[in-house]
N, CA, C and O atoms as CSV, one atom per row, in Angstrom:
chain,resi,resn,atom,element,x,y,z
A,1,UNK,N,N,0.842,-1.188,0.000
A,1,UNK,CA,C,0.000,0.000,0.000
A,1,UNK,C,C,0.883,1.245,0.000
A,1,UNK,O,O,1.858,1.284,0.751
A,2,UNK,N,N,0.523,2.481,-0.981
A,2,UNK,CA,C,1.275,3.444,-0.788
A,2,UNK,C,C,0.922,4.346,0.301
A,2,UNK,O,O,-0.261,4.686,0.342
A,3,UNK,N,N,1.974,4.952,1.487
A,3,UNK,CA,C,1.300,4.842,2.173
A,3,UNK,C,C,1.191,6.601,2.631
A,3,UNK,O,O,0.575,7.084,3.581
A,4,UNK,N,N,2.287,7.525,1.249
A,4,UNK,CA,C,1.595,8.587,1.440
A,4,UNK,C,C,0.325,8.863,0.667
A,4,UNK,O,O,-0.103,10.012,0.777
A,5,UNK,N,N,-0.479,7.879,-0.228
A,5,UNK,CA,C,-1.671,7.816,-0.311
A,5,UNK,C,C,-2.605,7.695,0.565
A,5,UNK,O,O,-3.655,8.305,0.362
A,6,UNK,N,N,-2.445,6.809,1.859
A,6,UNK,CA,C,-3.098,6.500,2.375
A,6,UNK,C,C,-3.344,7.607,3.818
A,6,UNK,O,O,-4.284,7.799,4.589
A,7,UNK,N,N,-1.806,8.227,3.654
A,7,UNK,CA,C,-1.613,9.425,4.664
A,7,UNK,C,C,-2.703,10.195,4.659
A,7,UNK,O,O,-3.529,10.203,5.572
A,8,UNK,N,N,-2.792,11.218,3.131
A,8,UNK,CA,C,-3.837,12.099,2.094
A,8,UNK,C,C,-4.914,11.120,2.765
A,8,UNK,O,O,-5.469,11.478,3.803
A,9,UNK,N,N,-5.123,10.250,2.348
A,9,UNK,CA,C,-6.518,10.129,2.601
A,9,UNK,C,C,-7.016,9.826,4.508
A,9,UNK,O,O,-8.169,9.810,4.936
A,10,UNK,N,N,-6.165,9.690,5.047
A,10,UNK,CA,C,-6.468,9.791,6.985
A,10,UNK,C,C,-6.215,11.144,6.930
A,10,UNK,O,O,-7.203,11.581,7.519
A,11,UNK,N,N,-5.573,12.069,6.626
A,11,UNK,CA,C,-5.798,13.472,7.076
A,11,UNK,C,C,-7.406,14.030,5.857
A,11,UNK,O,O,-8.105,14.987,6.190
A,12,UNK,N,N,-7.573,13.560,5.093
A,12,UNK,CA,C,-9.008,13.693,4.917
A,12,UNK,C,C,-10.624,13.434,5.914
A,12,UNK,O,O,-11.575,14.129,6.271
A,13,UNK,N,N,-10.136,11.879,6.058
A,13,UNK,CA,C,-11.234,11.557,7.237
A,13,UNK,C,C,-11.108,12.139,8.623
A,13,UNK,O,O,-11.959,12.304,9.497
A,14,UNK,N,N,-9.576,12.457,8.583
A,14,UNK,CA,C,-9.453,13.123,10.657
A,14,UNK,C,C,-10.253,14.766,10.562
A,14,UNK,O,O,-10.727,15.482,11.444
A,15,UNK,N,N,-10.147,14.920,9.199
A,15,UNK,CA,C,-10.554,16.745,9.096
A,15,UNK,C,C,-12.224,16.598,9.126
A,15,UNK,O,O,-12.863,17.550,9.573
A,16,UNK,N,N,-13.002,15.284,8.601
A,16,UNK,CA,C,-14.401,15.543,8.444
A,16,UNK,C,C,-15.053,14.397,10.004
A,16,UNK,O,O,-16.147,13.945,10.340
A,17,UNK,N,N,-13.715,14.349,10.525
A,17,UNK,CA,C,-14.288,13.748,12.423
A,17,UNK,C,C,-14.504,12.813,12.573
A,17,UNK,O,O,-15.478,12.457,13.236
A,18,UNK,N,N,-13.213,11.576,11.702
A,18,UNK,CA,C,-12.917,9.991,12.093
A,18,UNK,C,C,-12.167,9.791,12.535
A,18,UNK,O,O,-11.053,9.934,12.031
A,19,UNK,N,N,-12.400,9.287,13.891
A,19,UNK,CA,C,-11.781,9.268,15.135
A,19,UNK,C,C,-10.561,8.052,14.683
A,19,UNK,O,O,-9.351,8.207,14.852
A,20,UNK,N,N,-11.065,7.114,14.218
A,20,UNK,CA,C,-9.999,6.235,13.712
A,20,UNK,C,C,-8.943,6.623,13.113
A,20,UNK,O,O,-7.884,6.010,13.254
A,21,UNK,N,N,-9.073,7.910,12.201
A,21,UNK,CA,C,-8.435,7.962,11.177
A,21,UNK,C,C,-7.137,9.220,11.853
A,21,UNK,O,O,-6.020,9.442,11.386
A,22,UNK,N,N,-7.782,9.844,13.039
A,22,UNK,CA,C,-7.148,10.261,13.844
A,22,UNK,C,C,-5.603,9.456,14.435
A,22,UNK,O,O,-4.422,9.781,14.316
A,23,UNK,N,N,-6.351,8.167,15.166
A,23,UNK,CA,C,-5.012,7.588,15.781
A,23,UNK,C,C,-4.423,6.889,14.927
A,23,UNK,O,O,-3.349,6.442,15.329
A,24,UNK,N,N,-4.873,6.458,13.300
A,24,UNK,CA,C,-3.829,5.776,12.491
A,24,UNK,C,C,-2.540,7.016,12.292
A,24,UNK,O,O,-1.349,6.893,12.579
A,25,UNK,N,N,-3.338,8.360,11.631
A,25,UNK,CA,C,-2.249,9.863,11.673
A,25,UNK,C,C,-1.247,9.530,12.752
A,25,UNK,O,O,-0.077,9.208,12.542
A,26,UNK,N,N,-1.913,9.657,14.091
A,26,UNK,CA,C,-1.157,9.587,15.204
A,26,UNK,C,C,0.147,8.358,15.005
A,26,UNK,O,O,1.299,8.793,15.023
A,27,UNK,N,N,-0.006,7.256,14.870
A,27,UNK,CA,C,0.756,6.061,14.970
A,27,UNK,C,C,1.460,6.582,13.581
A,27,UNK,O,O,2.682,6.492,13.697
A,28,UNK,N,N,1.153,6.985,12.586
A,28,UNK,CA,C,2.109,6.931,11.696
A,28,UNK,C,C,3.194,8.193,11.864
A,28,UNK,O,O,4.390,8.108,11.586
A,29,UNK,N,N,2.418,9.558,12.458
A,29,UNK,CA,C,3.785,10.268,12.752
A,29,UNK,C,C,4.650,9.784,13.974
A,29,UNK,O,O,5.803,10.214,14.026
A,30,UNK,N,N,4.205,8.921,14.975
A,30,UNK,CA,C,5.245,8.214,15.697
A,30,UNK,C,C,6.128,7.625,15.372
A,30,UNK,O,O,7.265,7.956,15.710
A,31,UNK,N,N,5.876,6.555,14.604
A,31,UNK,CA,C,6.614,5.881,13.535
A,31,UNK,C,C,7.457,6.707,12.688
A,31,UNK,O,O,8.444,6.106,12.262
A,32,UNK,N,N,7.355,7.784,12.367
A,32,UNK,CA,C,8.543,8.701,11.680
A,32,UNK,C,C,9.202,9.059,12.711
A,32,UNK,O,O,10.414,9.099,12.497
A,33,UNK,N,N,8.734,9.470,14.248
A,33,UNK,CA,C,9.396,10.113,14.941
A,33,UNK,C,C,9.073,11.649,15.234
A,33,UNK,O,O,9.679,12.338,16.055
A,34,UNK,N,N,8.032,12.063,14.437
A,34,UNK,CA,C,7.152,13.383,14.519
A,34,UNK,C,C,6.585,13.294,15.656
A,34,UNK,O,O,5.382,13.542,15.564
A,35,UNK,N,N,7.075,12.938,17.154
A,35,UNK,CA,C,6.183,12.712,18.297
A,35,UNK,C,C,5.509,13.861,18.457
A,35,UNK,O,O,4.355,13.535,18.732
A,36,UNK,N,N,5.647,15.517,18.422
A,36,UNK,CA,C,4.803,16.221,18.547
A,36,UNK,C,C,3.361,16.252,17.602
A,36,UNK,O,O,2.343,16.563,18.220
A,37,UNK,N,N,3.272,16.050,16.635
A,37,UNK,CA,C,2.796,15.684,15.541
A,37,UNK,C,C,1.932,14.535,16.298
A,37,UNK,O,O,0.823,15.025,16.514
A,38,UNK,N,N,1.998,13.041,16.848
A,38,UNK,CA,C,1.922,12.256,16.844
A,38,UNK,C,C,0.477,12.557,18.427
A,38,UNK,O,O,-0.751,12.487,18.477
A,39,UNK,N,N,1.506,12.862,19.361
A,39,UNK,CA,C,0.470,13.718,20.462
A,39,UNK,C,C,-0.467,14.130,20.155
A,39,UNK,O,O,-1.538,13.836,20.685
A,40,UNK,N,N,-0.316,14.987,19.138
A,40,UNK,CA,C,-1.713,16.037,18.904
A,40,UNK,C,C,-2.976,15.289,18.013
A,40,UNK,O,O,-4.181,15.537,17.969
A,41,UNK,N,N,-2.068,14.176,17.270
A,41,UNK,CA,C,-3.563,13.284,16.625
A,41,UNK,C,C,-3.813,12.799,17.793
A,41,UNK,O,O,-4.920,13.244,18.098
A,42,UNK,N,N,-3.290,11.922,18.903
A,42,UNK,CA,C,-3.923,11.378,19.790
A,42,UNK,C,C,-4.901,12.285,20.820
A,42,UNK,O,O,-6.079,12.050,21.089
A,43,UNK,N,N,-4.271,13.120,21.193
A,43,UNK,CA,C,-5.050,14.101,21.877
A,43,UNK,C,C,-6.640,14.364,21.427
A,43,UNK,O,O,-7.660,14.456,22.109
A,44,UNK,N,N,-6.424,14.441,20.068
A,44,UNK,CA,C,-7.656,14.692,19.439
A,44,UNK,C,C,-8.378,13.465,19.652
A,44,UNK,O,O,-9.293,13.620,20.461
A,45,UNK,N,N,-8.294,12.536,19.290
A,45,UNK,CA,C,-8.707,11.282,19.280
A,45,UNK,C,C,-9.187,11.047,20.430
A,45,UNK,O,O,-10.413,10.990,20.525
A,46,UNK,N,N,-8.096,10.782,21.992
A,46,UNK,CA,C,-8.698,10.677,23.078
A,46,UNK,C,C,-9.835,11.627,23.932
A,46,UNK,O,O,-10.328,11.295,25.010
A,47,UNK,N,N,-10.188,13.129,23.047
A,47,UNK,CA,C,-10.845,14.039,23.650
A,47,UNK,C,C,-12.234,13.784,22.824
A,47,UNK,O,O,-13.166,14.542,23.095
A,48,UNK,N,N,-12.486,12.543,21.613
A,48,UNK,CA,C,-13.539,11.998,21.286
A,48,UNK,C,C,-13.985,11.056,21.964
A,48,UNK,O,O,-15.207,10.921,22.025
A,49,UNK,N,N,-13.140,10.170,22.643
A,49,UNK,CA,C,-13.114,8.636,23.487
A,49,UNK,C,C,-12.894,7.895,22.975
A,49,UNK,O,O,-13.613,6.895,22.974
A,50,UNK,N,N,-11.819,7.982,22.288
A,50,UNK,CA,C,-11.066,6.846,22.059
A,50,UNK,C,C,-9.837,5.926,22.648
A,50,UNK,O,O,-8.620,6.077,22.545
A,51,UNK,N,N,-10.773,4.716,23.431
A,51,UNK,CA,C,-9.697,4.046,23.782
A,51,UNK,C,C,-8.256,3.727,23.251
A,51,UNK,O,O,-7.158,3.550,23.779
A,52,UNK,N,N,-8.554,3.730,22.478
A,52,UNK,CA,C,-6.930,2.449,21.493
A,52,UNK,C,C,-5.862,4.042,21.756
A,52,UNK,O,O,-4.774,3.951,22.325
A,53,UNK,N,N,-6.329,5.216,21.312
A,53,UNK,CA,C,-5.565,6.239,21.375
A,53,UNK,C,C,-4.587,6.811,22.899
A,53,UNK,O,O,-3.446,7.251,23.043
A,54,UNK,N,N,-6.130,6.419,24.166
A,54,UNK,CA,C,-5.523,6.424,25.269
A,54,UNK,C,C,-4.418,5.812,25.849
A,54,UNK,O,O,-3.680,6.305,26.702
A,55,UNK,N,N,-4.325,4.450,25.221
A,55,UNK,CA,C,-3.708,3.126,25.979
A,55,UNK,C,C,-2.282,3.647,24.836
A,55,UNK,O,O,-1.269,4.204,25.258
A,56,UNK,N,N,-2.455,3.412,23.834
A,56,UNK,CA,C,-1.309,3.819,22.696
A,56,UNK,C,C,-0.332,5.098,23.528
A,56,UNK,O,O,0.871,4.871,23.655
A,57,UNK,N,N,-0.931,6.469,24.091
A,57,UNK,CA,C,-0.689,7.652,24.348
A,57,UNK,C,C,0.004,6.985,25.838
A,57,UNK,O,O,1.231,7.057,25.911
A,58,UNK,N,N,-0.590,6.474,26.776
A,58,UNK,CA,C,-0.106,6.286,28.142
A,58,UNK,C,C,1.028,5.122,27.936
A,58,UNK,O,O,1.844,5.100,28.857
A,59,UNK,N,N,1.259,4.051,26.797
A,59,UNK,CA,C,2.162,2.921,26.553
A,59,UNK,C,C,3.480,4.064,26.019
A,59,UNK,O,O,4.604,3.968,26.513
A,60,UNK,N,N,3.177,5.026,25.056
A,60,UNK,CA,C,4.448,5.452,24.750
A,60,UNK,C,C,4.934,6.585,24.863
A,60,UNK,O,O,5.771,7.122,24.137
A,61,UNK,N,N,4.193,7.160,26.184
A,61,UNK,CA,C,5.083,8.893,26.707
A,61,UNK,C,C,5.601,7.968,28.033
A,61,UNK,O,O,5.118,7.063,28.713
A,62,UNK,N,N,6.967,8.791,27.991
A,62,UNK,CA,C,7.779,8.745,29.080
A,62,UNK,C,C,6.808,9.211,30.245
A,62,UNK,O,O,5.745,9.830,30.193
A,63,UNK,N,N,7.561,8.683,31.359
A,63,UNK,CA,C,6.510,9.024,32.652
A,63,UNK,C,C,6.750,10.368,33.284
A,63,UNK,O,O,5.874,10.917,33.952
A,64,UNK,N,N,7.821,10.849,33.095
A,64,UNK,CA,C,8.369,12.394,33.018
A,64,UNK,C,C,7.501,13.996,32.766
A,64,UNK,O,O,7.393,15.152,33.176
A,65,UNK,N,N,7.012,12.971,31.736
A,65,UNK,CA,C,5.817,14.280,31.109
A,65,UNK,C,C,4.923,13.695,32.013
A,65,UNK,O,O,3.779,14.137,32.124
């Protein structure tokens, strides 16, 4: 799968309020290493209720923050 196609199209669905499409954004700028980037899809995500985003967000911030 190409997957800055697939990027374009999750920042399409996160802009019209798919929560899913939110924490895939999220996991994929982690995966580059864009952790600020990566926060702010989750944030969004978890301030809809999304579990998978919460558990994802509390598994991979340092305990510091």
């Amino acid at each position: 799968m190409n997957e800055k196609k697939a990027t374009y199209y999750y920042e399409l669905a996160a802009m019209r309020g798919a929560v899913d499409a939110r924490f895939n954004l999220g996991n994929i700028e982690y995966r580059l290493g864009n952790f600020d980037r990566a926060v702010k899809h989750y944030m969004i995500a978890i301030s809809s209720g999304d579990n998978d985003s919460l558990e994802t967000f509390k598994k991979n911030t340092p305990r510091a923050l």
